[in-house]
C-alpha positions as protocol buffer text, in pm:
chain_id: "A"
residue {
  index: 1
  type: UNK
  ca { x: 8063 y: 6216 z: 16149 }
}
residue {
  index: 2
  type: UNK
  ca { x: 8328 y: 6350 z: 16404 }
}
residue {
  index: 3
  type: UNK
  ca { x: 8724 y: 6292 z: 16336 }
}
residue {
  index: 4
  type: UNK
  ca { x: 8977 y: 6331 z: 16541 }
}
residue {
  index: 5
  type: UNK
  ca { x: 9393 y: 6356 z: 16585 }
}
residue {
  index: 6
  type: UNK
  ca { x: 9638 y: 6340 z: 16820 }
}
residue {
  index: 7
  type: UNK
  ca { x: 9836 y: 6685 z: 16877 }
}
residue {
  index: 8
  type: UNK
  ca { x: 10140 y: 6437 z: 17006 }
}
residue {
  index: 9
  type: UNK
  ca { x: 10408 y: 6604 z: 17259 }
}
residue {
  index: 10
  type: UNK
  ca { x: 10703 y: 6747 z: 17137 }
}
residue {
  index: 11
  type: UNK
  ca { x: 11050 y: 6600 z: 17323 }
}
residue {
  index: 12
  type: UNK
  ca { x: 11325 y: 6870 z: 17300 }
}
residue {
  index: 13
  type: UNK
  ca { x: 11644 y: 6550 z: 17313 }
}
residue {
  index: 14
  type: UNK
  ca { x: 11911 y: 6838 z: 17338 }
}
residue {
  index: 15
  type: UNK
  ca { x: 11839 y: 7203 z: 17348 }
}
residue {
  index: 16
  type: UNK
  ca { x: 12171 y: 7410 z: 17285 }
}
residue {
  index: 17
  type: UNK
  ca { x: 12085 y: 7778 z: 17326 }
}
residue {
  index: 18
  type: UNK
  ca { x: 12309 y: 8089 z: 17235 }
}
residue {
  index: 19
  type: UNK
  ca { x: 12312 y: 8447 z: 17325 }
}
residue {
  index: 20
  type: UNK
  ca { x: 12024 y: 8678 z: 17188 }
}
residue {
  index: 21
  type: UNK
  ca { x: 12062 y: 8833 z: 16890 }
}
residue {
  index: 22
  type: UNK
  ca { x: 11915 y: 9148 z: 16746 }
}
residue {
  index: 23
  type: UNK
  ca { x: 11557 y: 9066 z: 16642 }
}
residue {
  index: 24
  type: UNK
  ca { x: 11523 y: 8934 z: 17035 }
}
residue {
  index: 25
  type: UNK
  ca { x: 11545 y: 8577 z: 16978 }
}
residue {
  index: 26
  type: UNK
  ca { x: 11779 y: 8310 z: 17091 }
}
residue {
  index: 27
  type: UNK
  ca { x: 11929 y: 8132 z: 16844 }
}
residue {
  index: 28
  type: UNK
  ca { x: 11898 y: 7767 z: 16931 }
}
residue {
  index: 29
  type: UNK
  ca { x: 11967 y: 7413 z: 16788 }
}
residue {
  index: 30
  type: UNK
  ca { x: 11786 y: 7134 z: 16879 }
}
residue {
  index: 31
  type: UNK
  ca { x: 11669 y: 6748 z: 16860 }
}
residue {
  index: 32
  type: UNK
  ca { x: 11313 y: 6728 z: 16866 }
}
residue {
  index: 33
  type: UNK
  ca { x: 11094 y: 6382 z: 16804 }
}
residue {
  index: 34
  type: UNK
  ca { x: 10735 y: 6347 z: 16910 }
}
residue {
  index: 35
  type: UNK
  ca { x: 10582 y: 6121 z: 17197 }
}
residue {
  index: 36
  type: UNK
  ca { x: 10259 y: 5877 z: 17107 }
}
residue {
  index: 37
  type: UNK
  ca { x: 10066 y: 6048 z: 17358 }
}
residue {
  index: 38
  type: UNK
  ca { x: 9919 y: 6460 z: 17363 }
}
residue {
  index: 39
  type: UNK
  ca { x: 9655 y: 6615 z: 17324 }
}
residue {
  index: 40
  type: UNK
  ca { x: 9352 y: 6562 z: 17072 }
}
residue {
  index: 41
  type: UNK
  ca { x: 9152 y: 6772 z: 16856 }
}
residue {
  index: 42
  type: UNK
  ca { x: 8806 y: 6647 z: 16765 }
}
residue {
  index: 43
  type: UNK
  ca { x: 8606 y: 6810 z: 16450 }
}
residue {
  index: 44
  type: UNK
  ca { x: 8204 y: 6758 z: 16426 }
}
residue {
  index: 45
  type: UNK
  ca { x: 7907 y: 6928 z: 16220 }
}
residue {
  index: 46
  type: UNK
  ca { x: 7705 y: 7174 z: 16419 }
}
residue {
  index: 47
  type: UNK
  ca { x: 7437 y: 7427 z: 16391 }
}
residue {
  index: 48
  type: UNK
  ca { x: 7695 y: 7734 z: 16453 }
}
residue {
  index: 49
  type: UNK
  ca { x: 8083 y: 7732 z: 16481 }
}
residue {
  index: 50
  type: UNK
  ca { x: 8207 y: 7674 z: 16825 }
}
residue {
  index: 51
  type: UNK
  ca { x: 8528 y: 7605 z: 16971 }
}
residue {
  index: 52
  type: UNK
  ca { x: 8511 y: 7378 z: 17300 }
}
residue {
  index: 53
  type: UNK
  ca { x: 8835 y: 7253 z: 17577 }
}
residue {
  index: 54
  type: UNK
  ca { x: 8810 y: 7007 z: 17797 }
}
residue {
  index: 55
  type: UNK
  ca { x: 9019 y: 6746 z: 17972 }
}
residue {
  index: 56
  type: UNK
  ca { x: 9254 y: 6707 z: 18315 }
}
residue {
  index: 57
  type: UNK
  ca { x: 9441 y: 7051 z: 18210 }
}
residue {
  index: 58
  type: UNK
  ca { x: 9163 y: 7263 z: 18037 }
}
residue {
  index: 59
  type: UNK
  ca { x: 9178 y: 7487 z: 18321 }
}
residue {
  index: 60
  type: UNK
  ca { x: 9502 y: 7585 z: 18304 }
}
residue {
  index: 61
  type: UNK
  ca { x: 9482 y: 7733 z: 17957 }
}
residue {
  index: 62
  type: UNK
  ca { x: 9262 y: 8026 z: 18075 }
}
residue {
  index: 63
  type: UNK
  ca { x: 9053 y: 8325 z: 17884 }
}
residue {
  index: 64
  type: UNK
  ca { x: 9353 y: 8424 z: 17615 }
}
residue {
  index: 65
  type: UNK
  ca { x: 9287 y: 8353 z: 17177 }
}
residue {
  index: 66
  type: UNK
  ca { x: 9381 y: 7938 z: 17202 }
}
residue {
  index: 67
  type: UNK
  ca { x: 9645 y: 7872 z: 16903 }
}
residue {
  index: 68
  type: UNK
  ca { x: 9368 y: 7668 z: 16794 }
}
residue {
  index: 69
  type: UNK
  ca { x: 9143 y: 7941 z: 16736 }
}
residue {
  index: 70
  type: UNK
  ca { x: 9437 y: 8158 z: 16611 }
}
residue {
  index: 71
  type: UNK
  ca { x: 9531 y: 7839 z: 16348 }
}
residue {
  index: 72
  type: UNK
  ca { x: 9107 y: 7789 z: 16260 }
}
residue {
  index: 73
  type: UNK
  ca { x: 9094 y: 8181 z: 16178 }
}
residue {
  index: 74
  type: UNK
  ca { x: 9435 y: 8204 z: 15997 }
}
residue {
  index: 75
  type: UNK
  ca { x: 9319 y: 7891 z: 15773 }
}
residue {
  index: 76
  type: UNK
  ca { x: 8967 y: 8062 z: 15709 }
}
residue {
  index: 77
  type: UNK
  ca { x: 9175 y: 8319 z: 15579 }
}
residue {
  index: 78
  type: UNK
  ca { x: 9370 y: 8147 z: 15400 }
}
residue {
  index: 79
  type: UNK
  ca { x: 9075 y: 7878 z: 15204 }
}
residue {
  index: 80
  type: UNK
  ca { x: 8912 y: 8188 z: 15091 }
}
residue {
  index: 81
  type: UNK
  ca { x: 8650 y: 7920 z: 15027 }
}
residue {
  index: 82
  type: UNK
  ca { x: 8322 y: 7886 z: 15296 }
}
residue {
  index: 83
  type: UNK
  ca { x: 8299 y: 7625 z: 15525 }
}
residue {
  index: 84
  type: UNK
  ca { x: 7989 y: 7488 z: 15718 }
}
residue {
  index: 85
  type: UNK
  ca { x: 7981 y: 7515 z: 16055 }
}
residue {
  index: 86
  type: UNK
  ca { x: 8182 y: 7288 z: 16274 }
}
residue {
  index: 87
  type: UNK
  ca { x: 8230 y: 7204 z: 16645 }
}
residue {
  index: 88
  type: UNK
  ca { x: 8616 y: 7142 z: 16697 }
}
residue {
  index: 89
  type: UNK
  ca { x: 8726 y: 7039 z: 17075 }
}
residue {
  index: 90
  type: UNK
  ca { x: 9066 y: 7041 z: 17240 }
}
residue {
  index: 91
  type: UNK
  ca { x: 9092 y: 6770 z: 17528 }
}
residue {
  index: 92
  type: UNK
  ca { x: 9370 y: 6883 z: 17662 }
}
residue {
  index: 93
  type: UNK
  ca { x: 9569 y: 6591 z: 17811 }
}
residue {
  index: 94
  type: UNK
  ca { x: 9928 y: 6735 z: 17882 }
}
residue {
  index: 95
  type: UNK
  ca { x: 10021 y: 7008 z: 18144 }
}
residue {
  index: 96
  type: UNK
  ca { x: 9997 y: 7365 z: 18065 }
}
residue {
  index: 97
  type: UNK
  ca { x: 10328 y: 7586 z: 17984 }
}
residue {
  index: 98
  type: UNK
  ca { x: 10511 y: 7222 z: 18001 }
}
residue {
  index: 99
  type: UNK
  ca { x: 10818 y: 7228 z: 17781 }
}
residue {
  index: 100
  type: UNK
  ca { x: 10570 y: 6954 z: 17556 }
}
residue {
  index: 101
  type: UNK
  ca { x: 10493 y: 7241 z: 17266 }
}
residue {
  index: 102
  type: UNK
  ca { x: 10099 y: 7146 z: 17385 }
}
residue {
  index: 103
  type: UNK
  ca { x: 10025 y: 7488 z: 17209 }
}
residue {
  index: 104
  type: UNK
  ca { x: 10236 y: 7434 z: 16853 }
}
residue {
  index: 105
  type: UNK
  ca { x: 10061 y: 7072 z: 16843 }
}
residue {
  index: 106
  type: UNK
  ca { x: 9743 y: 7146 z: 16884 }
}
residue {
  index: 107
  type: UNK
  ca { x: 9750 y: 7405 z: 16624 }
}
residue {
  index: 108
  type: UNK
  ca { x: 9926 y: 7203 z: 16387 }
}
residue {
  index: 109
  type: UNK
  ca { x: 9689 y: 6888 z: 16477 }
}
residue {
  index: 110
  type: UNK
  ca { x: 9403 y: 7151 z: 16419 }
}
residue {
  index: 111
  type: UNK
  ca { x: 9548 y: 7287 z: 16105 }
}
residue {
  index: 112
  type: UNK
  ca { x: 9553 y: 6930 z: 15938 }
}
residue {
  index: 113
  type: UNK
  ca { x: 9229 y: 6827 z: 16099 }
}
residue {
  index: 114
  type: UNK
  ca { x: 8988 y: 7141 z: 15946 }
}
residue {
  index: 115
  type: UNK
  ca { x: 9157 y: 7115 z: 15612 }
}
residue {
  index: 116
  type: UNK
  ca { x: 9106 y: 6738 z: 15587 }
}
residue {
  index: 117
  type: UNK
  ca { x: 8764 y: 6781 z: 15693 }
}
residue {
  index: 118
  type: UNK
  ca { x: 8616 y: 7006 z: 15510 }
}
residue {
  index: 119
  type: UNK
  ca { x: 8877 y: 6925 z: 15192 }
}
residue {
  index: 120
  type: UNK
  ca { x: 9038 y: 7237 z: 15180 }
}
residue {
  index: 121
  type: UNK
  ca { x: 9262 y: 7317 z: 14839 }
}
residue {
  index: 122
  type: UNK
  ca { x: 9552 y: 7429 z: 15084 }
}
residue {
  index: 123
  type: UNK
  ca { x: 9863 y: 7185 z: 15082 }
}
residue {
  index: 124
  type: UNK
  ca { x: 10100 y: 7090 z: 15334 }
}
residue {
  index: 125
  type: UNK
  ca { x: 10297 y: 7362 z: 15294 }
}
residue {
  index: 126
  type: UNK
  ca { x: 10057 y: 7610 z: 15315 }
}
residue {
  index: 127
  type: UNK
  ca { x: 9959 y: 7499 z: 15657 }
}
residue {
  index: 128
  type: UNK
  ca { x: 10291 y: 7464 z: 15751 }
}
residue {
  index: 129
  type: UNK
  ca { x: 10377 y: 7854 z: 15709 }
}
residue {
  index: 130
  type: UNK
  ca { x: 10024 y: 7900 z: 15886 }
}
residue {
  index: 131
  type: UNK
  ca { x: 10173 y: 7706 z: 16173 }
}
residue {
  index: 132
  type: UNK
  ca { x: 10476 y: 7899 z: 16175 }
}
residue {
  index: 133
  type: UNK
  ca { x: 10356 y: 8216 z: 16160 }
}
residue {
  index: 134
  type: UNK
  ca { x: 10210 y: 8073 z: 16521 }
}
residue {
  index: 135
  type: UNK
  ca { x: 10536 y: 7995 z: 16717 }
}
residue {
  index: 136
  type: UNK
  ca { x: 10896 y: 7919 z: 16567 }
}
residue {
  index: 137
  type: UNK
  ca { x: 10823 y: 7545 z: 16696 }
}
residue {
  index: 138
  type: UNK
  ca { x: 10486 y: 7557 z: 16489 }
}
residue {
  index: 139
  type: UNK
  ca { x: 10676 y: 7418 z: 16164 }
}
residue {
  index: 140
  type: UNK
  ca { x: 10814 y: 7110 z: 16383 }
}
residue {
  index: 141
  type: UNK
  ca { x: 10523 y: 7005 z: 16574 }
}
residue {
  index: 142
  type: UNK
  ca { x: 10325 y: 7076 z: 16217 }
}
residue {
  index: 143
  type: UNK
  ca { x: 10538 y: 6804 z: 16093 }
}
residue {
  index: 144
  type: UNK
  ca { x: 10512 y: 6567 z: 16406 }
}
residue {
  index: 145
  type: UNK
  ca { x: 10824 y: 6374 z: 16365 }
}
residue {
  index: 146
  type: UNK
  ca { x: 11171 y: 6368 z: 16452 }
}
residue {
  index: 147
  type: UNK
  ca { x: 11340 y: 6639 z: 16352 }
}
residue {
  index: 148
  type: UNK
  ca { x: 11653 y: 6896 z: 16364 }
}
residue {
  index: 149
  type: UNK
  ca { x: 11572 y: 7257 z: 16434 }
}
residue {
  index: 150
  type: UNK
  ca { x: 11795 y: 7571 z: 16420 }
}
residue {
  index: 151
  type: UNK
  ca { x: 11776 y: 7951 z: 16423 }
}
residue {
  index: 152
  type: UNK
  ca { x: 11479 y: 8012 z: 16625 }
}
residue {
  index: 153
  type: UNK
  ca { x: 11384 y: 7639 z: 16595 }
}
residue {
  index: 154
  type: UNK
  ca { x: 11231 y: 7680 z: 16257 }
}
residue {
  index: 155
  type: UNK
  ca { x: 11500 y: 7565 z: 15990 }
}
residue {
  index: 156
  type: UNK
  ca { x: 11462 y: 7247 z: 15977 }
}
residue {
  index: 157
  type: UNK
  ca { x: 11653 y: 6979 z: 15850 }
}
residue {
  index: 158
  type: UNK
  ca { x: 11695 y: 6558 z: 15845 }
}
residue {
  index: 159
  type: UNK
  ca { x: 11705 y: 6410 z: 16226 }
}
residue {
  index: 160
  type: UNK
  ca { x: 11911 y: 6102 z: 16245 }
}
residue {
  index: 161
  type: UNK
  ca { x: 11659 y: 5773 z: 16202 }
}
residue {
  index: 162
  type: UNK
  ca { x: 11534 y: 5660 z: 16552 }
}
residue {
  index: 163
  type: UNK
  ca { x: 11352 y: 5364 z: 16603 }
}
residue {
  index: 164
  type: UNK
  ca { x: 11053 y: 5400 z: 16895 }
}
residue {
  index: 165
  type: UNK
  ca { x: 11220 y: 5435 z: 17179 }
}
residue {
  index: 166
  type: UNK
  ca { x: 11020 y: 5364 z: 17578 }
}
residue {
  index: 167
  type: UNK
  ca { x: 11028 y: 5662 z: 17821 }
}
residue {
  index: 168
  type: UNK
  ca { x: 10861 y: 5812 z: 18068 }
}
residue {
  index: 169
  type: UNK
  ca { x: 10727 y: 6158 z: 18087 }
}
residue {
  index: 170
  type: UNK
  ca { x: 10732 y: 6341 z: 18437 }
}
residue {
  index: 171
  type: UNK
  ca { x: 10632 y: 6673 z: 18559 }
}
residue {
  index: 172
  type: UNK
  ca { x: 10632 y: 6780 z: 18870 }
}
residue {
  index: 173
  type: UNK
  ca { x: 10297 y: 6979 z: 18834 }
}
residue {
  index: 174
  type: UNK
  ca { x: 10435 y: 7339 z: 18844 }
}
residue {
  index: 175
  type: UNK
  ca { x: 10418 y: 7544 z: 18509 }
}
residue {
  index: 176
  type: UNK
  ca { x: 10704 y: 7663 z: 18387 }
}
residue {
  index: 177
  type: UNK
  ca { x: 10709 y: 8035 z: 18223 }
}
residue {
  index: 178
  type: UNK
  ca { x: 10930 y: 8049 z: 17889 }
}
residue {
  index: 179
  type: UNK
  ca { x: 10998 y: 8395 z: 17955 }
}
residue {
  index: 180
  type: UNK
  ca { x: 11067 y: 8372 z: 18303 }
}
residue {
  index: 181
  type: UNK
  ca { x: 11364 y: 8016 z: 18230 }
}
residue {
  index: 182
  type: UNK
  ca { x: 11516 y: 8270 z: 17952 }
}
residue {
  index: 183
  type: UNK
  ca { x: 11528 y: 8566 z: 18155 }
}
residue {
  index: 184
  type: UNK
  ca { x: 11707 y: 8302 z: 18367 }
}
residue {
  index: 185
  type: UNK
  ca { x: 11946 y: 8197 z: 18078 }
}
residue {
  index: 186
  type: UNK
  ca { x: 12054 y: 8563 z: 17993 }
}
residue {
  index: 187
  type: UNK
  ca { x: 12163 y: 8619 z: 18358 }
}
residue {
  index: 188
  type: UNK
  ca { x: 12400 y: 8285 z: 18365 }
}
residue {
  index: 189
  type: UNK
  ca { x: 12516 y: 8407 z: 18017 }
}
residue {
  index: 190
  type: UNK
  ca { x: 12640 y: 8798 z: 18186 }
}
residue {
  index: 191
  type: UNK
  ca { x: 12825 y: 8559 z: 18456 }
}
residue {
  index: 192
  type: UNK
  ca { x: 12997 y: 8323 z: 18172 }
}
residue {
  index: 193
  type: UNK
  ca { x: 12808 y: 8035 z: 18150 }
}
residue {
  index: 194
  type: UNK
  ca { x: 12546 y: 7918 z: 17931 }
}
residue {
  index: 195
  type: UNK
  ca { x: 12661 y: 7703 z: 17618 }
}
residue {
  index: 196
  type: UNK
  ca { x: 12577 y: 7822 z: 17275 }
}
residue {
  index: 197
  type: UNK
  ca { x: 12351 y: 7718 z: 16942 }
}
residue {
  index: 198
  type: UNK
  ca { x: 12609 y: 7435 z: 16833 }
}
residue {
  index: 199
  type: UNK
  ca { x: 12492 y: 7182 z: 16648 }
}
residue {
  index: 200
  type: UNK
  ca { x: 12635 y: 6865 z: 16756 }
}
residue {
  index: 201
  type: UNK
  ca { x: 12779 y: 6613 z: 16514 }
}
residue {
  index: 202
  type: UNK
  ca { x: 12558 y: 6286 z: 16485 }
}
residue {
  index: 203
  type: UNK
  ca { x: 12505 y: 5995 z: 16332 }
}
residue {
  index: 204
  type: UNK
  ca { x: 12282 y: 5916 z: 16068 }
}
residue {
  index: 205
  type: UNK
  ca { x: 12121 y: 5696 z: 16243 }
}
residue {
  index: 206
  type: UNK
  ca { x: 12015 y: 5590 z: 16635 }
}
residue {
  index: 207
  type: UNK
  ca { x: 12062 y: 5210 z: 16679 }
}
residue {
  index: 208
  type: UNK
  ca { x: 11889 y: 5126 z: 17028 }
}
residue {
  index: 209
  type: UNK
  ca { x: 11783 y: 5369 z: 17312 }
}
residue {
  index: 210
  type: UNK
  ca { x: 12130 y: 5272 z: 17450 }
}
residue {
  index: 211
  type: UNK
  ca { x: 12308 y: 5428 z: 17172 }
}
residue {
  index: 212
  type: UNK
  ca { x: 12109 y: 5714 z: 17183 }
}
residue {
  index: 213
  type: UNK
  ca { x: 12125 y: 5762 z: 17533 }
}
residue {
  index: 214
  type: UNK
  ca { x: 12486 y: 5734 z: 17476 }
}
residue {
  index: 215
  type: UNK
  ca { x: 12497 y: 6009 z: 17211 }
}
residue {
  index: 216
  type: UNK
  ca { x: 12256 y: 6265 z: 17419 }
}
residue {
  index: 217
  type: UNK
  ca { x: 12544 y: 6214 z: 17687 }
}
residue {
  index: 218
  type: UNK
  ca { x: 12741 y: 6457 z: 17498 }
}
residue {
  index: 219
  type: UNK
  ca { x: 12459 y: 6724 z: 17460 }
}
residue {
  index: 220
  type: UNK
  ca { x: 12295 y: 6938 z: 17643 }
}
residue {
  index: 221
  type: UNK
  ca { x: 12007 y: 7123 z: 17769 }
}
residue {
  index: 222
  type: UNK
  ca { x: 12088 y: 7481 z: 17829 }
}
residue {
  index: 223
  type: UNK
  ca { x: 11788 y: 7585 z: 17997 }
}
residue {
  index: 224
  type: UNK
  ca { x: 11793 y: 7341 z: 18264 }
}
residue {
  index: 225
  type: UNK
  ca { x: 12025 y: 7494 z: 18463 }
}
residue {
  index: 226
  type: UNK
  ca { x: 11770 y: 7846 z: 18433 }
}
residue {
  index: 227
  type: UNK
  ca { x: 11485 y: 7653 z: 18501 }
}
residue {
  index: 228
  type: UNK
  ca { x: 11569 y: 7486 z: 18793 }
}
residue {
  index: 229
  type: UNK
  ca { x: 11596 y: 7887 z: 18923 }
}
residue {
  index: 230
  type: UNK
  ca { x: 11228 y: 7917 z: 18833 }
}
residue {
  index: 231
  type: UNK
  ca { x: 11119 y: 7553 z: 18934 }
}
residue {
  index: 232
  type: UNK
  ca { x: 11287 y: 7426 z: 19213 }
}
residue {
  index: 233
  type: UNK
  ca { x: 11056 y: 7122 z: 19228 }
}
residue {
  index: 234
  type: UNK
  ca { x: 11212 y: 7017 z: 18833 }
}
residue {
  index: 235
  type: UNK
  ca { x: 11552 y: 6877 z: 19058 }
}
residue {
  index: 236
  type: UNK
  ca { x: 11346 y: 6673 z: 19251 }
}
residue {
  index: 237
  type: UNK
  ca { x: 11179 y: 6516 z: 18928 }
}
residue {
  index: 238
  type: UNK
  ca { x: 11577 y: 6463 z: 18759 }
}
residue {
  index: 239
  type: UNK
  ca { x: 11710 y: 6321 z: 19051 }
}
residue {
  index: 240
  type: UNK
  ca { x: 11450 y: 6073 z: 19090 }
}
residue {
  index: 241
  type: UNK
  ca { x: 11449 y: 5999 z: 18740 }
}
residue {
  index: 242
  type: UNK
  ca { x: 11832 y: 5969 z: 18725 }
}
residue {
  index: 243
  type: UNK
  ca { x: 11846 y: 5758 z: 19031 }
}
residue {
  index: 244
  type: UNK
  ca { x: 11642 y: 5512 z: 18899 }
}
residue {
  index: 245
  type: UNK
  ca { x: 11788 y: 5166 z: 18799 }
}
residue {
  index: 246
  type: UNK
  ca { x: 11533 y: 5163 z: 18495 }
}
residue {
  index: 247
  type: UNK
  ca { x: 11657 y: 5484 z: 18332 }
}
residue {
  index: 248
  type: UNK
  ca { x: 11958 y: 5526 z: 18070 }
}
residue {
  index: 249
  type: UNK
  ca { x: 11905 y: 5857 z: 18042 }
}
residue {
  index: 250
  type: UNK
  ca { x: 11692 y: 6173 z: 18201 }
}
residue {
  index: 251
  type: UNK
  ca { x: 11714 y: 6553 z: 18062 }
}
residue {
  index: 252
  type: UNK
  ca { x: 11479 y: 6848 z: 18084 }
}
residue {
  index: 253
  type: UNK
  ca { x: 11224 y: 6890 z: 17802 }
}
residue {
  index: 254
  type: UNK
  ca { x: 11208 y: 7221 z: 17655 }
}
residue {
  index: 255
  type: UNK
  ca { x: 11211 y: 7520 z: 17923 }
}
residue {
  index: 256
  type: UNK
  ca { x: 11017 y: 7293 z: 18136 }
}
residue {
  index: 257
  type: UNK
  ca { x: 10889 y: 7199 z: 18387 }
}
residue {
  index: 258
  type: UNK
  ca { x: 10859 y: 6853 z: 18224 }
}
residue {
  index: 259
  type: UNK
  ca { x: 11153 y: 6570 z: 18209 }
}
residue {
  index: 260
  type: UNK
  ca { x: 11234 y: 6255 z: 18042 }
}
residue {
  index: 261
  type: UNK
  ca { x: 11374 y: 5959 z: 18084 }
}
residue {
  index: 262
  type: UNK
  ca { x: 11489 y: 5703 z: 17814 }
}
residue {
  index: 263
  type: UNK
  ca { x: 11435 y: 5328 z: 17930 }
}
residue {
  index: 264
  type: UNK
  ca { x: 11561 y: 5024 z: 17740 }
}
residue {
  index: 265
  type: UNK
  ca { x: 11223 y: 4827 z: 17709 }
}
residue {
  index: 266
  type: UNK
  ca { x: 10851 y: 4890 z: 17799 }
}
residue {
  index: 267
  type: UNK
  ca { x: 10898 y: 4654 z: 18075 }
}
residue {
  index: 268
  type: UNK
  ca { x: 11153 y: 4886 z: 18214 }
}
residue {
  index: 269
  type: UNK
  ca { x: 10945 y: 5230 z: 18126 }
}
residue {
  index: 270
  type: UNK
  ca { x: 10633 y: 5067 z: 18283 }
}
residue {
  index: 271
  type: UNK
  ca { x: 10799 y: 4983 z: 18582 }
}
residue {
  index: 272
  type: UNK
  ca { x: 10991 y: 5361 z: 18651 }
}
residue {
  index: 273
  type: UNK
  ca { x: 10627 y: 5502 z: 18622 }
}
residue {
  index: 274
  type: UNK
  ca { x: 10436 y: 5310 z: 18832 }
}
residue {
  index: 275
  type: UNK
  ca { x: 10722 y: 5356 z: 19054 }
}
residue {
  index: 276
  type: UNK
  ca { x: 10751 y: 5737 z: 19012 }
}
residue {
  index: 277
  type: UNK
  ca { x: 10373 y: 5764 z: 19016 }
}
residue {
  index: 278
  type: UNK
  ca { x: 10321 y: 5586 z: 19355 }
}
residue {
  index: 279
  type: UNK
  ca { x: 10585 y: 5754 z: 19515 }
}
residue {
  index: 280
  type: UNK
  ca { x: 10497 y: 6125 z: 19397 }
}
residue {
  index: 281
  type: UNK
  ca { x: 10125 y: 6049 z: 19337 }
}
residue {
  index: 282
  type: UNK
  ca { x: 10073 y: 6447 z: 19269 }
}
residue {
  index: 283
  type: UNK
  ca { x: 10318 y: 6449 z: 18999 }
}
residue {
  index: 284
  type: UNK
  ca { x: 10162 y: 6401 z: 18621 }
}
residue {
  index: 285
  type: UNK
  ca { x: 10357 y: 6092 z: 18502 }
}
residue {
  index: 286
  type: UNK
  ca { x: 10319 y: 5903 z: 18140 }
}
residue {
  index: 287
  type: UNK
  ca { x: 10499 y: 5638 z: 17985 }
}
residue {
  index: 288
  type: UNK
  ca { x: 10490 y: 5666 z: 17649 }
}
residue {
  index: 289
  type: UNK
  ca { x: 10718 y: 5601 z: 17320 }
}
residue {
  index: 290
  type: UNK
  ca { x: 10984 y: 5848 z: 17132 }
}
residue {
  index: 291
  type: UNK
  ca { x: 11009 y: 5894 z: 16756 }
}
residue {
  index: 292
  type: UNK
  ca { x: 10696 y: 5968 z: 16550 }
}
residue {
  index: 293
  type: UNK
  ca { x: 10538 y: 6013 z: 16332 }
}
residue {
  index: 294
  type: UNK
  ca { x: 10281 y: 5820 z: 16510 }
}
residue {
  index: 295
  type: UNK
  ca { x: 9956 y: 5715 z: 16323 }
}
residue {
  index: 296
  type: UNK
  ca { x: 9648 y: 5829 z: 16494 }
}
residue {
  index: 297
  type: UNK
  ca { x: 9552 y: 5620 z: 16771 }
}
């Protein structure tokens, strides 16, 4: 019998970013809650282990070791118990190198997903250090729902209740390098801009999208700025999305190239795609929800 699990896309609401420190990293503070859509992992029995992608965006993941197949071999390792062979695939539904954490959610989906299957004795916590030892976002897309991150984005801690909030997702279909946006942010830091790892104060709670669209107001995103250096085409998608009478609110995601926008009904988000999506047909576009954690759909 095959299972399967959504690997749901990680939203980056604010993303306050400081200068690098010594160990090379930039210490950040964040907002991060999960979308209902992503990718999905899909476990089966089979004669040998094999490890399949497909989907719109399989392509653009080319030859490198998946984090799936890094998170299947680090859990082997880690059961120290055999397993039967398995077929696990990756349809891989969001854009590559996206701002989404695609890569962190898979693995985490993946991580939860074998162990389930197969009834590993390894707990939540276990996979959860697995996951981080995979990317400092691996803990928070491990968990899949709304959460504070600082450090490197892998202390975690309490994110203020949200109920499910409409949005759409928008990218202008240009990937987005990491590296190449924080490059970016440490040459607007050596002219004096650039913000810093703050963590904002907020409430304990999010009432409406309005009141959180209200709150984000007063955050930021520090690598938009950056990434509009690398991708150009990432203004387009914010002024579109900010011009829109449908929107409350539109950041960045992440390093990018993908951006949000936080609408006050699904009425409203259904209408701002279909708009967006007729009038930029080549741009990947997806209404969706905000929060998490989602149950699998």
């Amino acid at each position: 019998m095959n299972l399967s699990r959504l690997a749901p896309a990680k939203i980056n609401l604010f993303l306050h970013v400081g200068t690098v420190g010594a160990d090379g990293y930039h210490p950040v503070s964040s907002l991060m809650a999960f979308a209902d859509v992503g990718d999905r992992l899909t476990i089966g029995p089979a004669d040998y282990p094999a490890f399949e992608v497909d989907g719109p965006f399989a392509a653009g993941l080319g030859d490198g070791l998946n984090l799936v197949e890094q998170a299947w071999g680090k859990l082997s390792e880690k059961a120290r118990v055999p397993m039967p062979p398995f077929r696990l695939i990756l349809t891989k539904q969001l854009p590559v190198a996206a701002g989404l954490g695609g890569g962190s959610s898979d693995a985490g989906a993946a991580l939860r997903l074998i162990r389930d299957a197969h009834h590993l004795p390894v707990d939540d916590l276990a996979l959860e250090a697995i996951a981080g030892e995979l990317g400092a976002d691996g803990p928070a897309c491990f968990a899949g729902e709304p959460v504070l991150g600082e450090g490197r984005g892998d202390i975690l801690s309490r994110a203020p209740a949200m109920p499910a909030i409409d949005a759409v997702l928008v990218n202008p279909g240009v990937p987005c390098s990491t590296g190449a946006v924080y490059r970016a942010y440490d040459a607007f830091l050596e002219r004096g801009g650039g913000g810093g790892a703050d963590m904002p104060r907020l409430p304990s709670a999010f009432e409406d999208a309005a009141d959180m669209a209200a709150i984000l107001s007063f955050c930021r995103n520090d690598l938009e700025a950056p990434a509009l250096t690398v991708a150009p085409e990432i203004e387009v998608v914010l002024e579109t999305l900010r011009s829109a009478p449908e929107t409350l609110f539109a950041r960045m995601s992440g390093s990018g190239a993908t951006c949000f926008a936080l609408c006050a009904s699904t009425y409203d988000a259904e209408a701002l795609a279909e708009q967006v999506a007729v009038m930029s047909p080549k741009w990947w576009v997806q209404r969706c929800r905000i929060g998490g954690p989602w149950p699998d759909i």
